[in-house]
DOLUM-218376 format. One record per residue (C-alpha): residue number from 1; residue in three letters; x, y, z. Coordinates in steps of 0.25 Angstrom, whole numbers. Layout:
BEGIN
SEPA    i   aa     c1     c2     c3
SEPA  NUM  ALA      X      Y      Z
...
This chain:
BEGIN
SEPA    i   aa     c1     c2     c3
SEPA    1  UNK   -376   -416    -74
SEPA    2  UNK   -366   -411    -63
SEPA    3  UNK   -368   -399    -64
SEPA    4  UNK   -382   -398    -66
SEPA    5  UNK   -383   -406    -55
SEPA    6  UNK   -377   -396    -45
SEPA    7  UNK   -384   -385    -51
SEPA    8  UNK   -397   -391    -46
SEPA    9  UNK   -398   -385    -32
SEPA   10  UNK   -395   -369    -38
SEPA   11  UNK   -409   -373    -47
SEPA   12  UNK   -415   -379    -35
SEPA   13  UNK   -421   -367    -29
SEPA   14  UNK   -435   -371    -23
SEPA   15  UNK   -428   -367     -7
SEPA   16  UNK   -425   -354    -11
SEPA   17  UNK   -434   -342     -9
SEPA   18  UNK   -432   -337    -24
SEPA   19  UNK   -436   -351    -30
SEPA   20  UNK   -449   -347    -40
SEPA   21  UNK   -456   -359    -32
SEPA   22  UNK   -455   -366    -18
SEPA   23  UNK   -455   -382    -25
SEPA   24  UNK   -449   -378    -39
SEPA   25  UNK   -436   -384    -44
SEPA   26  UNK   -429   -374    -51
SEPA   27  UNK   -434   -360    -54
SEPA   28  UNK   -432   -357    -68
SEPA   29  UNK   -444   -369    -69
SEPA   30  UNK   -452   -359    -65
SEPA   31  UNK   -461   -349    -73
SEPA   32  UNK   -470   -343    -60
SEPA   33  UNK   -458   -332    -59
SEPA   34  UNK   -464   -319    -54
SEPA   35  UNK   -459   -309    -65
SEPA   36  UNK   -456   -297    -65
SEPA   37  UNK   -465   -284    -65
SEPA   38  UNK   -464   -270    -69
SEPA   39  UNK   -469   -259    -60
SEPA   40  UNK   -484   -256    -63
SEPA   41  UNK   -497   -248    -60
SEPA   42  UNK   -495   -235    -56
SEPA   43  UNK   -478   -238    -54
SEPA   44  UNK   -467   -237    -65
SEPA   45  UNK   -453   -238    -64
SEPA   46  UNK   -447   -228    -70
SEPA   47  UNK   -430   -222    -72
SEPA   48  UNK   -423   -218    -60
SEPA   49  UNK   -424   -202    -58
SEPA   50  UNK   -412   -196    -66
SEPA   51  UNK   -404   -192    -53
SEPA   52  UNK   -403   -205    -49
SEPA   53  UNK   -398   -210    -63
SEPA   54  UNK   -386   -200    -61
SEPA   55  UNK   -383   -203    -49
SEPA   56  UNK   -384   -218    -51
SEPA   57  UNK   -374   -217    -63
SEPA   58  UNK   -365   -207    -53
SEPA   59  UNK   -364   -219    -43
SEPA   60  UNK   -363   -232    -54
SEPA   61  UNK   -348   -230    -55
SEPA   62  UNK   -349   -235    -37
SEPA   63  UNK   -350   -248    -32
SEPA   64  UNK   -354   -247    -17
SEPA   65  UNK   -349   -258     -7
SEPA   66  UNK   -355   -260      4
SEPA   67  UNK   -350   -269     16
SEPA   68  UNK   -353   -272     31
SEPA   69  UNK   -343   -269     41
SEPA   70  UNK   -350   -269     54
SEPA   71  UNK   -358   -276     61
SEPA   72  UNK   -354   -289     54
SEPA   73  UNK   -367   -296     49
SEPA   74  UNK   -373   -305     57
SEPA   75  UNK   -368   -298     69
SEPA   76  UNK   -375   -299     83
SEPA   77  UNK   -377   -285     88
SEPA   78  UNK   -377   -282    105
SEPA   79  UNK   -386   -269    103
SEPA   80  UNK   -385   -254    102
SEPA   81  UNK   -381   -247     91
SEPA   82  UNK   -377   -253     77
SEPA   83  UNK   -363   -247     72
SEPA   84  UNK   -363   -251     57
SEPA   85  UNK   -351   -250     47
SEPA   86  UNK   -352   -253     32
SEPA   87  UNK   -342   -249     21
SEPA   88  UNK   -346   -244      8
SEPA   89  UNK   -338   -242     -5
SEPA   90  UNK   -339   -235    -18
SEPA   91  UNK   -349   -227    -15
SEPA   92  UNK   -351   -213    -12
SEPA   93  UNK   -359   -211      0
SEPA   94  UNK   -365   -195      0
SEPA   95  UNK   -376   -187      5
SEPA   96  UNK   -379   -172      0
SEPA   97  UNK   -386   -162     11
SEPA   98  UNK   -396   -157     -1
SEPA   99  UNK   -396   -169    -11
SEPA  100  UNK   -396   -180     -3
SEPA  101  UNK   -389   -195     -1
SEPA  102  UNK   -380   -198    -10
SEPA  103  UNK   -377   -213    -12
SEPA  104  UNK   -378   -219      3
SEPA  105  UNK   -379   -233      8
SEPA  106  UNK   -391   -236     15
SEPA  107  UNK   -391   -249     26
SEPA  108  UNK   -405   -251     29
SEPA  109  UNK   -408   -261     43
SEPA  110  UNK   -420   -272     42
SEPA  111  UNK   -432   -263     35
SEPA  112  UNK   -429   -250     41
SEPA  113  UNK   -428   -237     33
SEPA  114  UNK   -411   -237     28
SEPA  115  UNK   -399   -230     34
SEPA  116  UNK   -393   -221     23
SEPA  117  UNK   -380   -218     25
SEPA  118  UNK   -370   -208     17
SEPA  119  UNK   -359   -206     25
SEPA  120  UNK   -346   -215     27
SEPA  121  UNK   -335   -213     31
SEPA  122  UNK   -323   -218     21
SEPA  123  UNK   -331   -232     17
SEPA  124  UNK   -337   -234     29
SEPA  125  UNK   -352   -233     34
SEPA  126  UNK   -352   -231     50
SEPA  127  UNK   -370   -232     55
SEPA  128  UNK   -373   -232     69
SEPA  129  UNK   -385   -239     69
SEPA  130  UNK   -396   -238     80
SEPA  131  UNK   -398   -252     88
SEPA  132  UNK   -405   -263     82
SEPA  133  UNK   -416   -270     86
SEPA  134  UNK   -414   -284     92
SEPA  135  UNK   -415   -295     82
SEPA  136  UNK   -410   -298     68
SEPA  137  UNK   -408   -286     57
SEPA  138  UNK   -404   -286     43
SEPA  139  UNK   -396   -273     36
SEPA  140  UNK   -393   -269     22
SEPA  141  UNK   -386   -259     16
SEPA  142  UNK   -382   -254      3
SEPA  143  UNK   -377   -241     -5
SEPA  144  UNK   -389   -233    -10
SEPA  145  UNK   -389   -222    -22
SEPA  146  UNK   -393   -208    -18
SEPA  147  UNK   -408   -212    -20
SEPA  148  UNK   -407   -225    -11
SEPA  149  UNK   -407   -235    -21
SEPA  150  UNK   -398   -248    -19
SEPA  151  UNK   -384   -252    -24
SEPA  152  UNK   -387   -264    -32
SEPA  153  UNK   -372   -267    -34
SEPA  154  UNK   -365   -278    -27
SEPA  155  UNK   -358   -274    -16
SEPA  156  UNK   -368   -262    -13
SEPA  157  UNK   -377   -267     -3
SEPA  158  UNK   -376   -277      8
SEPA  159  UNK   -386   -285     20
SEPA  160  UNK   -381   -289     34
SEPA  161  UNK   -389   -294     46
SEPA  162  UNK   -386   -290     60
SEPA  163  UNK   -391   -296     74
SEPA  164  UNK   -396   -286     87
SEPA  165  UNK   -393   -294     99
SEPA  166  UNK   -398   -307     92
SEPA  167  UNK   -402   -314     80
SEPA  168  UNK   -418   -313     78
SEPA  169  UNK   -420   -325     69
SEPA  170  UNK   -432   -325     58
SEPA  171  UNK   -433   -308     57
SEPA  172  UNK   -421   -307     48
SEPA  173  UNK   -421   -314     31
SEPA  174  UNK   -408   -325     32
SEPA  175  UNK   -395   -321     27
SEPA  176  UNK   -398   -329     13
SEPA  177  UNK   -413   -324     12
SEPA  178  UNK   -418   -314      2
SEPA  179  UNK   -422   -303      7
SEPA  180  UNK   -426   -289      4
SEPA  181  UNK   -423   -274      7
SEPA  182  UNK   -431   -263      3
SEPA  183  UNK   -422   -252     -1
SEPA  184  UNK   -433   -240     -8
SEPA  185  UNK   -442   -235     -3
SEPA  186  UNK   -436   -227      6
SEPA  187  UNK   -432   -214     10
SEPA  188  UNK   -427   -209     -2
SEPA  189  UNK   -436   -211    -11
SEPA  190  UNK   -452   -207    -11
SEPA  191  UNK   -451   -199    -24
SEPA  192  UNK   -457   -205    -38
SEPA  193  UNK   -450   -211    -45
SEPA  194  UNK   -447   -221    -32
SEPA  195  UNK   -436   -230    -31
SEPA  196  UNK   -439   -244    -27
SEPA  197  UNK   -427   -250    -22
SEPA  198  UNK   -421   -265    -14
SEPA  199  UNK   -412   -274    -10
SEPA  200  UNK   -415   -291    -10
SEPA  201  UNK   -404   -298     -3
SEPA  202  UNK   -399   -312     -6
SEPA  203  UNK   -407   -312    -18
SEPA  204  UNK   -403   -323    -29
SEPA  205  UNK   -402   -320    -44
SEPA  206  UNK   -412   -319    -54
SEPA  207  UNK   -416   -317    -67
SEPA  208  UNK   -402   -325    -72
SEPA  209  UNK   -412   -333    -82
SEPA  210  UNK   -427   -333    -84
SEPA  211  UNK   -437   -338    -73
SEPA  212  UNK   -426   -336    -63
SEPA  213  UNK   -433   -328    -54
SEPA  214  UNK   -428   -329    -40
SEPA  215  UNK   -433   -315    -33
SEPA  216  UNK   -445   -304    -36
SEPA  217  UNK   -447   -289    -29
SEPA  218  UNK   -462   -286    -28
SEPA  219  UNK   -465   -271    -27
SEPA  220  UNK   -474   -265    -22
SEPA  221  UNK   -477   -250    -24
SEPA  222  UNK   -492   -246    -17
SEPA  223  UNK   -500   -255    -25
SEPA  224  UNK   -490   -259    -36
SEPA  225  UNK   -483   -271    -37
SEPA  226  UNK   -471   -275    -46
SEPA  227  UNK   -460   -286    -46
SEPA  228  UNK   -445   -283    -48
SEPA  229  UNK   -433   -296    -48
SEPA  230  UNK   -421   -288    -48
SEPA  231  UNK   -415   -278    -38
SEPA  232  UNK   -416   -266    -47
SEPA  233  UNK   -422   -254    -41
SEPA  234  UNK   -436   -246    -46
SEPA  235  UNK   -440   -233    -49
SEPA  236  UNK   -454   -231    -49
SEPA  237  UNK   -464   -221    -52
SEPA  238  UNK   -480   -220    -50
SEPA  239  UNK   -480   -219    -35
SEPA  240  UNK   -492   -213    -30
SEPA  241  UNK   -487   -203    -19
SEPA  242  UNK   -501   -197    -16
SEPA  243  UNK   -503   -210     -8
SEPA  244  UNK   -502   -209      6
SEPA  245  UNK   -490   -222      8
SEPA  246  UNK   -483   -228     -5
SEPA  247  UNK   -478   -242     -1
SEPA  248  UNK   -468   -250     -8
SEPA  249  UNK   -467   -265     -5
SEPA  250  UNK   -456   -276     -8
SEPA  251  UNK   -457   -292     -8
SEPA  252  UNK   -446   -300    -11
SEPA  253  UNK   -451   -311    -18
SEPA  254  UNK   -447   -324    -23
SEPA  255  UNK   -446   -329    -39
SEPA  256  UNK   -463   -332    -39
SEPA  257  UNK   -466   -320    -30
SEPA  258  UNK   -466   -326    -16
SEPA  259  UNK   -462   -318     -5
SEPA  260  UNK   -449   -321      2
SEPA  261  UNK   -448   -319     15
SEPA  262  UNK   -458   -308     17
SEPA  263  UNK   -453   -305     31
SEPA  264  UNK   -440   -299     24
SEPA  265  UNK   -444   -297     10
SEPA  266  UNK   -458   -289     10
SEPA  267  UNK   -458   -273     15
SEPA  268  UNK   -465   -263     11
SEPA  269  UNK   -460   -248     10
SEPA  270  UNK   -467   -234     11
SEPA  271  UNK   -461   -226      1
SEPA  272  UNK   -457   -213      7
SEPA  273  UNK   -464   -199      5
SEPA  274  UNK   -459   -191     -8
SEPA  275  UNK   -448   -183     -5
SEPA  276  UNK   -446   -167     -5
SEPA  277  UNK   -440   -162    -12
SEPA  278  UNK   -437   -173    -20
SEPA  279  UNK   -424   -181    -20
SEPA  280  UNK   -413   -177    -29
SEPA  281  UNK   -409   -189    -37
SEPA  282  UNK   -425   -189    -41
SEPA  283  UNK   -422   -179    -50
SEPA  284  UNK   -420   -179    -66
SEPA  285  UNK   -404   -176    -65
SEPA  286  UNK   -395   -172    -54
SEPA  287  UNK   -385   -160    -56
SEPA  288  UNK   -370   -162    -55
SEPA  289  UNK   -371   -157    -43
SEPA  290  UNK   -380   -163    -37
SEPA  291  UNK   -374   -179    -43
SEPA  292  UNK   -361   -177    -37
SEPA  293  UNK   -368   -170    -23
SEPA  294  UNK   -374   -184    -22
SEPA  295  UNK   -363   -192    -25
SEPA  296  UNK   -354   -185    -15
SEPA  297  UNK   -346   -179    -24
SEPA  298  UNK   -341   -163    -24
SEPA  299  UNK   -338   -163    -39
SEPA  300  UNK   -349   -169    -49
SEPA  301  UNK   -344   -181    -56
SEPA  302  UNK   -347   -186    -71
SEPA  303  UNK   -355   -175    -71
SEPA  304  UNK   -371   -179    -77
SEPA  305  UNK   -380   -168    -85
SEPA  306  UNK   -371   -157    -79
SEPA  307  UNK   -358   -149    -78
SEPA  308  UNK   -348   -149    -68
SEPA  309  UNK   -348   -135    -68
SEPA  310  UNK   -364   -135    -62
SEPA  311  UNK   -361   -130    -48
SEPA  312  UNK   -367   -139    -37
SEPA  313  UNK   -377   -134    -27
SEPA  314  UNK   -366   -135    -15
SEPA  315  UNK   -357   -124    -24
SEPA  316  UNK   -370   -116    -24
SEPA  317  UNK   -372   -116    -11
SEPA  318  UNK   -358   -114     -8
SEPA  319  UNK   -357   -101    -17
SEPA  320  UNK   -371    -95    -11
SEPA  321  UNK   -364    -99      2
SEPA  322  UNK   -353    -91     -1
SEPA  323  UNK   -361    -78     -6
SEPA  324  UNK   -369    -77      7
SEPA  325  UNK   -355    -76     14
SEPA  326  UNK   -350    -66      6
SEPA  327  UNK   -363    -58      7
SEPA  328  UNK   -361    -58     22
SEPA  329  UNK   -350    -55     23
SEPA  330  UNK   -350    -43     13
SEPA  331  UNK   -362    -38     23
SEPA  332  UNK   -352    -42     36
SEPA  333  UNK   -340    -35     30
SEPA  334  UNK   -350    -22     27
SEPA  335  UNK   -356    -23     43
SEPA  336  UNK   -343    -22     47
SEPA  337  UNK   -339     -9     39
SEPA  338  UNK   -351     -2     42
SEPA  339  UNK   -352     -8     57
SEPA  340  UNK   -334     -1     57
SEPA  341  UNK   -339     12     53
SEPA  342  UNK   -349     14     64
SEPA  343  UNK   -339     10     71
SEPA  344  UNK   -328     21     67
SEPA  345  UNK   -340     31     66
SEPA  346  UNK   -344     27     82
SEPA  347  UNK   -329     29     85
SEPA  348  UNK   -328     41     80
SEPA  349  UNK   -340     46     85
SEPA  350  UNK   -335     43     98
SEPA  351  UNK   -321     47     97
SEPA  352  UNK   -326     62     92
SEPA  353  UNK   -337     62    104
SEPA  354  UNK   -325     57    113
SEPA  355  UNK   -316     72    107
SEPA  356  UNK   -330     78    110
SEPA  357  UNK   -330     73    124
SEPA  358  UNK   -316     79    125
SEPA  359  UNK   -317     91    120
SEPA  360  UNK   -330     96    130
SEPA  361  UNK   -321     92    143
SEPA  362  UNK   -308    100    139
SEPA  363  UNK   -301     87    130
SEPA  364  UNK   -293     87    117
SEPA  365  UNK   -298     94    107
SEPA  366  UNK   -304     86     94
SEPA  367  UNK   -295     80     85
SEPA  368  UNK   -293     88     72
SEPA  369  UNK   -304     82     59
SEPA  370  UNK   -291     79     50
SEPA  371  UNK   -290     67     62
SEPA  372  UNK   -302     62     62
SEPA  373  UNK   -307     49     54
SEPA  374  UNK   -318     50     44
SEPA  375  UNK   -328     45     51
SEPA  376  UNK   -327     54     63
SEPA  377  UNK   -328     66     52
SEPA  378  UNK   -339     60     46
SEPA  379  UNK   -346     60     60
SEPA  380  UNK   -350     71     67
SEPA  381  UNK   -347     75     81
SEPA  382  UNK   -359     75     91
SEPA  383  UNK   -354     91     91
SEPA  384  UNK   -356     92     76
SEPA  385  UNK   -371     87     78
SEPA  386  UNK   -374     97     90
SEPA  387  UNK   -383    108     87
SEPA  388  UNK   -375    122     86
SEPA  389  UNK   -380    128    100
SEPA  390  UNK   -377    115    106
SEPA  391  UNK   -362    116    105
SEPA  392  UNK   -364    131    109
SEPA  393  UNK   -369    126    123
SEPA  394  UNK   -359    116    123
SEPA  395  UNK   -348    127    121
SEPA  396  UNK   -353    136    132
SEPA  397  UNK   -355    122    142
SEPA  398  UNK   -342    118    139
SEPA  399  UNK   -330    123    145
SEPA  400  UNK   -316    125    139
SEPA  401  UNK   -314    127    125
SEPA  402  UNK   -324    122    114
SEPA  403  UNK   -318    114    102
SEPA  404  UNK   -328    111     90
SEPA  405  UNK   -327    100     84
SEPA  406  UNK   -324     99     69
SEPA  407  UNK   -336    101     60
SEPA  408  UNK   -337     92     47
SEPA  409  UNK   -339    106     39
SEPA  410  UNK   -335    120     42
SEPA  411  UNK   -344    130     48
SEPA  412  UNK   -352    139     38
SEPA  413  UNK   -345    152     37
SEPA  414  UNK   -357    159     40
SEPA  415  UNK   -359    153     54
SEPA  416  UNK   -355    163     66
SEPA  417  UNK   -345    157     75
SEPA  418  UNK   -349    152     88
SEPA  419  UNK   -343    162    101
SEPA  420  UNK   -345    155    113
SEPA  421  UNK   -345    169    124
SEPA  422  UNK   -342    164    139
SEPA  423  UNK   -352    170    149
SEPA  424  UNK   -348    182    156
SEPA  425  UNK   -345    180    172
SEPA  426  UNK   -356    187    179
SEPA  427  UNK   -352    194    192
SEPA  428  UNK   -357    191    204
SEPA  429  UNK   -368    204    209
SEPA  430  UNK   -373    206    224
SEPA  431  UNK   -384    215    231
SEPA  432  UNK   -375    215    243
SEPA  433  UNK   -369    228    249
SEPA  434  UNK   -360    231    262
SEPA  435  UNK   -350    223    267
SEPA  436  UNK   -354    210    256
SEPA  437  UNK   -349    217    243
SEPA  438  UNK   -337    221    248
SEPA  439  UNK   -335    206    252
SEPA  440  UNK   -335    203    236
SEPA  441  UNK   -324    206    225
SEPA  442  UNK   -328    214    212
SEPA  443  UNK   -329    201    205
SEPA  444  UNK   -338    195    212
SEPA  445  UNK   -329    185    221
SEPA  446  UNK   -327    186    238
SEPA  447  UNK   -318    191    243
């Protein structure tokens, strides 16, 4: 008698918001329970895409916790920007430049669209946050898979409320109330099959024996309607994308499917535009690769369909990376060589044109051919390429001795040799007579 005595207040539920009925005595007297239903119409819930069951078996072996560090909840803020710190363990935060986010946690203020964050530094999340508006907020946060859905584990998610300048009573749910946040749709998702994904805080357990129905989920995709009682999420197909704006909409409801506080628990969602190209954990498989890319590992683990000898794309583009430098190189190395033996051929163009120079005013003569380089042989002399009665004229204009420079091949035998004659002196005559000639030597000069 005792002890049913004092279990009469835990079966006396009529005050809560889950009871079945507002004047009822004890819930499992009732049989108005809204049950259960299965998607329908043009929707149907189908498996997960075969990426996400790979990675979802790759990250069971974690078990994320997630804590509040600073603010405090509860806290009063005094304006300006909002420095937040949480800590996260067991679980391994990553984001790949071509594949995407890796497991994240996402923190998500009111009804606006969630922060995702994949950096941390050791086990910490440092967020500088924009100010808040005045008045009361609520916050929640949890570790997400790649494709956004929630951590349902213990320990994986957390709520706090925080306070801008002061408490604004009657637009935030109490600390105790049920009440809901929409996780998917979002971002992420937009594709068929769409995840359908959420979170209901301070919900109370159900379903521990029949008729104990405490909470319901009504769903609403465009016209389509269906109602879930546990927190598991959906993927469905049979969304017509060739509508202008596909909604989804979600109202937490009590065990006879009133609403509960409608202010908090009703929203409606615009699913997002389908993506393209199309996320990578949409796909039928994921390569080994690829798996460990968006776990964050270098080194595939527990490999899935796959060898650990499959090269990833990074090693790919590291060796295609590699070739292109040695192919320009290659032609850098060459540019040179061929940009050093014009040089040595300018150089010793100029050094036989500088003998040249020295040789017509009376200098040194040419330095023997056994001294010369090769390149210098090869190329001839501005001499060499002058016209036979050229260098005659040059001879006869140029005085002192004339030395030829050395030809690449002998003469022909059958060529006369050249003999420059020096013009004769001509003596100086006169029609003059008396006492002028007699003035004059016989050669011409005065006496």
């Amino acid at each position: 008698m005792l002890l049913f005595g004092m279990g009469q207040p835990v079966l006396a539920i009529p005050t809560l918001p889950w009871a079945n009925q507002p004047n009822s005595r004890s819930a499992p007297h009732q049989g108005t329970n809204l049950p259960p239903q299965n998607p329908s119409g043009r929707l149907q819930e189908v498996e997960p895409p075969g990426a996400v069951q790979q990675l979802r078996q790759a990250l069971a072996k974690h078990h994320p916790q997630l804590s509040l560090i600073s603010p405090i909840d509860g806290s009063q803020l005094k304006g300006g920007s909002l420095n937040l710190e949480l800590k996260i363990e067991d679980w391994p935060l990553a984001k790949d430049h071509e594949l995407g986010l890796g497991a994240h946690v996402v923190i998500q203020i009111d009804d606006q669209a969630p922060i995702r964050v994949s950096e941390q530094n050791g086990n910490r999340l440092s967020l500088q946050l924009p100010s808040l508006s005045p008045g009361s907020h609520r916050f929640t946060a949890y570790a997400a898979y790649p494709w956004g859905e929630a951590v349902k584990t213990p320990g994986a998610s957390l709520h706090w409320s925080l306070d801008q300048l002061r408490p604004l009573i009657g637009t935030q749910p109490k600390g105790d109330a049920p009440w809901l946040a929409v996780v998917s749709p979002a971002e992420l998702g937009g594709e068929s099959p769409l995840l359908i994904d959420w979170l209901v805080w301070n919900a109370p357990l159900q379903n521990l024996r029949d008729g104990d129905g405490r909470w319901r989920l009504r769903i609403t995709v465009n016209e389509d309607s269906f109602v879930v009682d546990q927190q598991d999420a959906l993927w469905l197909q049979g969304i017509d994308n060739r509508k202008g704006v596909n909604t989804v909409q979600m109202e937490l409801l009590n065990g006879i499917g009133e609403s509960l506080d409608p202010m908090f628990n009703n929203q409606l969602r615009a699913i997002p535009e389908r993506h393209n190209p199309k996320p990578i954990w949409l796909q039928s498989s994921l390569q080994d690769g690829e798996l460990a890319r968006l776990l964050g590992e270098t080194t595939p683990k527990d490999p899935i369909g796959g060898s650990e000898d499959t090269p990833s794309k990074e090693q790919d583009f590291k060796e295609e990376a590699l070739k292109e430098k040695a192919v320009e190189k290659k032609t850098l190395d060459q540019k040179t060589v061929n940009e050093g033996e014009e040089a040595d051929t300018d150089q010793a163009i100029e050094e036989q044109e500088k003998t040249l120079g020295e040789e017509s005013f009376g200098g040194e003569l040419a330095e023997p051919e056994d001294f010369k380089t090769d390149a210098a042989r090869a190329t001839p002399s501005p001499e060499q390429a002058m016209p036979e009665e050229a260098i005659q004229e040059k001879a006869v204009d140029t005085p002192g001795t004339f030395s030829k420079p050395a030809e690449t091949e002998p003469p022909a035998p059958d060529k006369k040799p050249i003999v420059i004659k020096e013009p004769e002196r001509i003596s100086p005559t006169s029609t003059l007579g008396g006492s002028a000639r007699e003035l004059l030597n016989a050669d011409g000069t005065q006496r």
